[in-house]
N, C-alpha and C positions, 0 to 999 in steps of 0.2 A: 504494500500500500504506500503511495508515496506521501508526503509530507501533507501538503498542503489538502490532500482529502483526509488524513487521521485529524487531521487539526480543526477539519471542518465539523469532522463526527463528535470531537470531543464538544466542540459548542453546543451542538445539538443535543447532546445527553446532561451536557454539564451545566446547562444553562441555567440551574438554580443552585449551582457550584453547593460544593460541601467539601471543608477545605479541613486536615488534620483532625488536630482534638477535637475539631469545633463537631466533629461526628461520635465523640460520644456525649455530648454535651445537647444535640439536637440543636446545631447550628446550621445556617444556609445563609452562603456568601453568593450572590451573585456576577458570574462572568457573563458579558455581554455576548449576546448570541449571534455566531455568524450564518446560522441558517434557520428562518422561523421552522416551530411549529406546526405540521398540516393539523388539520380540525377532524376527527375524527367521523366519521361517517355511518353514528349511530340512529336506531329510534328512539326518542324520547320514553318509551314505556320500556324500554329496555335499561336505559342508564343506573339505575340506581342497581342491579343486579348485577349489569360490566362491571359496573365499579368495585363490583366483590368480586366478581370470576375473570377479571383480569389478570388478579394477584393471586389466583391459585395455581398457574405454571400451564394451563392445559390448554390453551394456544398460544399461537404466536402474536406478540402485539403487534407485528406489522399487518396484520391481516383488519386491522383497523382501517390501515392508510388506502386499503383495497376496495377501490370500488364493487366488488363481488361481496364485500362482508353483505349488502341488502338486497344479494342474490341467491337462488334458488345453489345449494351448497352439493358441489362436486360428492362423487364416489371417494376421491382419494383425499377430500382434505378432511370429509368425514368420517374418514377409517383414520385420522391424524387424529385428531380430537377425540375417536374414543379409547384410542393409544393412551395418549394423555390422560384421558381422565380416569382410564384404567390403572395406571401409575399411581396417581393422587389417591384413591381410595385403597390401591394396597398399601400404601402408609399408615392405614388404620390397624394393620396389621393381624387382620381376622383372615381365617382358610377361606381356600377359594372349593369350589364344588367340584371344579373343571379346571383346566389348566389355563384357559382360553375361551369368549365368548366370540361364534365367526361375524364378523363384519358386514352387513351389506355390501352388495355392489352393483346393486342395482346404477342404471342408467341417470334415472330420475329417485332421489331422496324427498319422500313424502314425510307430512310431519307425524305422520301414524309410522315410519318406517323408525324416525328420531326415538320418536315415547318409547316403541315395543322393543329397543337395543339398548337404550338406556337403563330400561327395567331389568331388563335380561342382565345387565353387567354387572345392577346392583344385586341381584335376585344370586346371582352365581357365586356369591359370600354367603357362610356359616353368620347370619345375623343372629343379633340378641334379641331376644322377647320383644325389645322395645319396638322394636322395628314395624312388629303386626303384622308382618308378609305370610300370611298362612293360604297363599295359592291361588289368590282369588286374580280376575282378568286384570292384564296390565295399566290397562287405560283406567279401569277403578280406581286403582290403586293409586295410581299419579293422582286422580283428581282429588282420590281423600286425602292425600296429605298436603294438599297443597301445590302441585307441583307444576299441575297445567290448569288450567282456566278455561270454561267454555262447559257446556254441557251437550250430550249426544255427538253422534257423527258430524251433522251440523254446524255444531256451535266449537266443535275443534278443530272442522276444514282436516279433516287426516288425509284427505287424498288430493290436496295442495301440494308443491314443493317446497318443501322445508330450507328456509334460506340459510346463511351461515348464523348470521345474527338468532335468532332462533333456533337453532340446535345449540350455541353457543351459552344461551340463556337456558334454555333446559338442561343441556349441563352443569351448569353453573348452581343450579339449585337442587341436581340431583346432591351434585357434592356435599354443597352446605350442610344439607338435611340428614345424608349421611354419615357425617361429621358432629352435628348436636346429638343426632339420633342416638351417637353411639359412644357421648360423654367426651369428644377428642377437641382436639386443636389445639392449639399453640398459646402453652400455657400463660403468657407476658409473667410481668413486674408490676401490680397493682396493690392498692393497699385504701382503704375507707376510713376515711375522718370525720370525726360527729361533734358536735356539739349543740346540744340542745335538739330543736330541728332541723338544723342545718350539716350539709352532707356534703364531702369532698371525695369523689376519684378519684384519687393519684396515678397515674398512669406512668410509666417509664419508657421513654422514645429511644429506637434505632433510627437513624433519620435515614441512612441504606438498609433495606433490607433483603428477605430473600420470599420466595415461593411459600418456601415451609414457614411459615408467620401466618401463612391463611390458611383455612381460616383459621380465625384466632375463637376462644374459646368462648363457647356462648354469651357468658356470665358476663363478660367483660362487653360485647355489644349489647346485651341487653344495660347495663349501667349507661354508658352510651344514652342508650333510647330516653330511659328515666329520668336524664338529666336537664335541668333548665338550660343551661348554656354551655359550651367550650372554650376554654381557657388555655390559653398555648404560651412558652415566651413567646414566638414572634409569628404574626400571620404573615407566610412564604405563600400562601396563595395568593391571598387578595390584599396581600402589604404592598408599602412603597417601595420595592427592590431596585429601581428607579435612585435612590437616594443613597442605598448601599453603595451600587456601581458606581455610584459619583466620588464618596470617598476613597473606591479602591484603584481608582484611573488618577492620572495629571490631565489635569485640564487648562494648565498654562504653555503648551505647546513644547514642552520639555517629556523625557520621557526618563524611563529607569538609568539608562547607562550615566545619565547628565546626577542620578542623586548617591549614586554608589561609587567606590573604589575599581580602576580598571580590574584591582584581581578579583572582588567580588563579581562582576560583571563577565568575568571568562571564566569562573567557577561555571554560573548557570547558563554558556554557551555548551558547555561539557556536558551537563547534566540534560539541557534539550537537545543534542546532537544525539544522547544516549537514550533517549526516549523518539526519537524520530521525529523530532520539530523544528519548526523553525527556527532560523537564530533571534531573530523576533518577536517569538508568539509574544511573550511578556513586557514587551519594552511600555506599553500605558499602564502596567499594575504599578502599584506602589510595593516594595518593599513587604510590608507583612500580609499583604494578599497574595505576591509569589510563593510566599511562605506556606500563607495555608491552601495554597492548591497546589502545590508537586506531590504536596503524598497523593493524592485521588488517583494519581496511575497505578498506584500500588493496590489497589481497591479492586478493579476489574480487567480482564484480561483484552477487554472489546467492547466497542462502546454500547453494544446490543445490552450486552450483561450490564453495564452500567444505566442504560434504562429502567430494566428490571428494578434494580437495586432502586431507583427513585421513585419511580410509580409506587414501590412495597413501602415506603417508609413509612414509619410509623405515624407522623405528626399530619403527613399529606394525605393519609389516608382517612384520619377521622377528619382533617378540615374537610376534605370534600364532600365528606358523610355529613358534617354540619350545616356545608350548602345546599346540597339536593335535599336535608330536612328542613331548611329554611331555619336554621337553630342559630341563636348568636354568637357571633363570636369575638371574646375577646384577647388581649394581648396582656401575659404578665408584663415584657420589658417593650418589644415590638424592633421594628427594625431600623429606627433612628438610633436609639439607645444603643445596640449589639454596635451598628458602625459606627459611631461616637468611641465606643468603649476601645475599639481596635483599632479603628487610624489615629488613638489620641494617644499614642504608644509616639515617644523621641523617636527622630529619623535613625538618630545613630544606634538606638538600642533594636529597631526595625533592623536594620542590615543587619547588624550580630546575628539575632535570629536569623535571619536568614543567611549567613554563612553558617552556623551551625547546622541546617538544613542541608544544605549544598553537600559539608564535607561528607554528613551524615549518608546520603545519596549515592554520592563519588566511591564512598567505601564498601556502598552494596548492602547495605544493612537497612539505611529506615522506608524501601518502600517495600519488601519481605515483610517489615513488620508491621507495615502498616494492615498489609493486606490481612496477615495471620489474627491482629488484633481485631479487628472489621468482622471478622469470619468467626473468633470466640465470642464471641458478645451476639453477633446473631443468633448464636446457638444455646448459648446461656440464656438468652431473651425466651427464645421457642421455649427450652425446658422450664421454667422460671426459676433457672437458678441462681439467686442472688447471690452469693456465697462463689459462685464458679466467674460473677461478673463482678465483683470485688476484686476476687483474685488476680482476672484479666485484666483491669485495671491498674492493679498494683503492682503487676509482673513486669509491665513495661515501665523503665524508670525515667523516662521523658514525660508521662504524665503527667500533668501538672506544674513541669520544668518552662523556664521561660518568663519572660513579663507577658508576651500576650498572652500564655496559658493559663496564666497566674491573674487575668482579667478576667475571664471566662470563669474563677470561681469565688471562695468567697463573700465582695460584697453583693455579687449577684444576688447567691444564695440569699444571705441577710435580708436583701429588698422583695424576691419573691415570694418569702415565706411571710414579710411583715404583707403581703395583698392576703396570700390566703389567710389570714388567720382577720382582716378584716372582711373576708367573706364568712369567714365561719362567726364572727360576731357581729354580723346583721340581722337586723328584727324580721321576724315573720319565719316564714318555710323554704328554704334553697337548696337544691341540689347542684352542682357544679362537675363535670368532668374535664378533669384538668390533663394533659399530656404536657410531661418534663422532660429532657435527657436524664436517660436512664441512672450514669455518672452522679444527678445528684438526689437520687436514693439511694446509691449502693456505698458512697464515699459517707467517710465518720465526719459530722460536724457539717452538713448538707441541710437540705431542707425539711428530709422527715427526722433527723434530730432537734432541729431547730423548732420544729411543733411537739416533737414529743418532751422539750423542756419546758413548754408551756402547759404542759398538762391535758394536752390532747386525749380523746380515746381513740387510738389507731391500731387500724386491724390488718393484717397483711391477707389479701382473698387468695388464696387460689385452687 
């Protein structure tokens, strides 16, 4: 791949950038995009379902950008999808009846061909009682539990063709239903805070994540649901990120090489010559915005995979869940505050960090660890081991190291925990779901120690 198309790809995935620590902290830096966004090419009564079976791995998200997604769905891309989804339910890890349920391949995929394969794949699992599958016709079965809509031959069109978008939504709900049905998903970092009538969900963010995150455990979307509003530090969807990029750019017509030392400046010609970029990508960041985005190549292997990892995040996934339910949302710090707190770092102690970065790079070491760190912590997140994302935290001994890592905690903490606890002492009846970087639940002297020295009653769910 030559330069100037990876360097295109990487704008395109990384356009809501998430640079070092700032990923376990549930930061998003944004780098200016060199290639928009397409718009996806869904239906409206489908969206809020995509929005869940995106991030269960069991298509590809380009088949969004495909004008066929709101067409009548091939033999072969719906033998791909039930691949897939076949995959994702053996993660539940129950016997199969058969080794293998056979595929359609019919010419034309009817939506009676979708229902009666889908049922079949789930049907061909050793299920639990809870399930209720005692044999009865497949299209019952779907409609009792919710799975398709429409009553009689009718009112389900079975001998329509079943588009992509529509098999992709039937899957999508076979999954879920599967997955509550039978007690599973990914267990997160949650924890409920009471006082009086009032009610906090503390929720702990991957801001990349992966496939295996969804679904996530019932318990924790239904909280979700209950809650009055969303609480984030920073709204990355519908924030100013606009204002970020302003402080991570010069905009005096000067550029990186005019505010650093030649040798720092051929340190990171070394380090993009060694990543396949340009000798330029960086010359409009400032200093601690190089910083925190060279580890992000150590993150993913391709920018495809680096999609994934943003769509799954933890914080983007409930904001969007907040928009499609019309829920409010709001900001502990927001995204003036985070840019303020980072570009208000001395030029001269910006370069430092960032030669420490460089040599760190140069010697082969910090983007291995970034990636290993990125990968424990998703997995700790799935199991909810908190105790296992401590550790990972504590193992790497650059955590925390630094002045601008050393902004990122802290007085942050101090100030986000002084909002929540005047949520938790407001009059009347509140419930609130809150999403934090994970980092400051699991760190000593963070935000749920900081209410548990206030005499909180906090519960750890899981």
């Amino acid at each position: 791949m030559n330069k100037n198309k990876r360097w295109s790809k990487f704008f395109r995935w990384a356009g809501a950038g998430v640079f070092s620590l700032s990923i376990l902290l549930g930061q998003v830096y944004p780098v200016h995009a060199k290639t928009p966004a397409s718009v996806p090419s869904v239906s409206p009564w489908a969206v809020t379902t995509l929005n869940e079976g995106e991030k269960y791995g069991i298509f590809p998200l380009q088949w969004y950008q495909d004008e066929a997604f709101l067409q009548p769905i091939s033999a072969d891309r719906f033998a791909e999808l039930m691949k897939a989804t076949e995959k994702k339910l053996d993660a539940l890890g129950l016997q199969k009846k058969a080794a293998a349920v056979s595929v359609p391949q019919e010419k034309v995929i009817t939506r009676e061909t979708v229902m009666t394969s889908l049922y079949k794949l789930l049907a061909n699992y050793e299920l639990p009682a809870a399930f209720e599958m005692t044999g009865q016709d497949s299209l019952a079965y779907l409609q009792k539990k919710g799975l398709v809509k429409g009553t009689g031959n009718a009112g389900l069109a079975l001998q329509q063709p079943a588009t992509v978008e529509q098999a992709v939504v039937l899957a999508s709900r076979v999954v879920e239903f599967a997955y509550d049905t039978a007690g599973s998903g990914a267990a997160g970092l949650m924890w409920k805070v009471t006082n009086g009538k009032n009610t906090l969900y503390l929720l702990g963010s991957v801001h990349l994540g992966i496939t295996d995150m969804y679904p996530m455990k019932k318990s924790i979307r239904d909280a979700f649901e209950a809650s009055d509003d969303l609480w984030v530090e920073a709204d990355i969807v519908g924030g100013d990120m606009d204002y970020m990029t302003e402080k991570m750019m010069y905009s005096d017509g000067t550029t990186l090489k005019d505010h650093v030392s030649a040798e720092t400046y051929s340190k990171l010609q070394k380090v993009l010559a060694s990543l396949g970029l340009p000798e330029n990508a960086f010359d409009t960041l400032k200093p601690f915005a190089v910083t925190l985005s060279l580890p992000t190549f150590g993150y993913f292997s391709d920018p495809a995979e680096g999609e994934v990892g943003l769509i799954t995040g933890i914080d983007r996934y409930f904001l969007t869940k907040a928009l499609l339910a019309d829920k409010p949302i709001h900001e502990l710090e927001g995204i003036k505050l985070q840019a303020d707190l980072l570009s208000g770092v001395p030029a001269e102690q910006q370069e430092k960090e960032l030669n420490t970065m460089l040599d760190s790079i140069l010697s082969g070491e910090q983007l291995a660890d970034q990636g290993k760190i990125l990968q424990d912590m998703q997995r700790d997140w799935v199991e909810g081991d908190l105790e296992g994302l401590t550790n990972t935290l504590t193992t790497y001994g650059q955590f925390g190291a630094g002045e601008v890592n050393q902004r990122l905690l802290g007085e942050r903490d101090r100030n986000m925990a002084s909002k929540l606890v005047q949520l938790l002492e407001q009059e009347g009846e509140h419930t609130s779901f809150v999403v934090i970087g994970s980092a400051h639940y699991a760190m000593k002297g963070m935000v749920l120690d900081q209410l548990k020295q206030k005499g909180y009653d906090i519960q750890r769910m899981k």
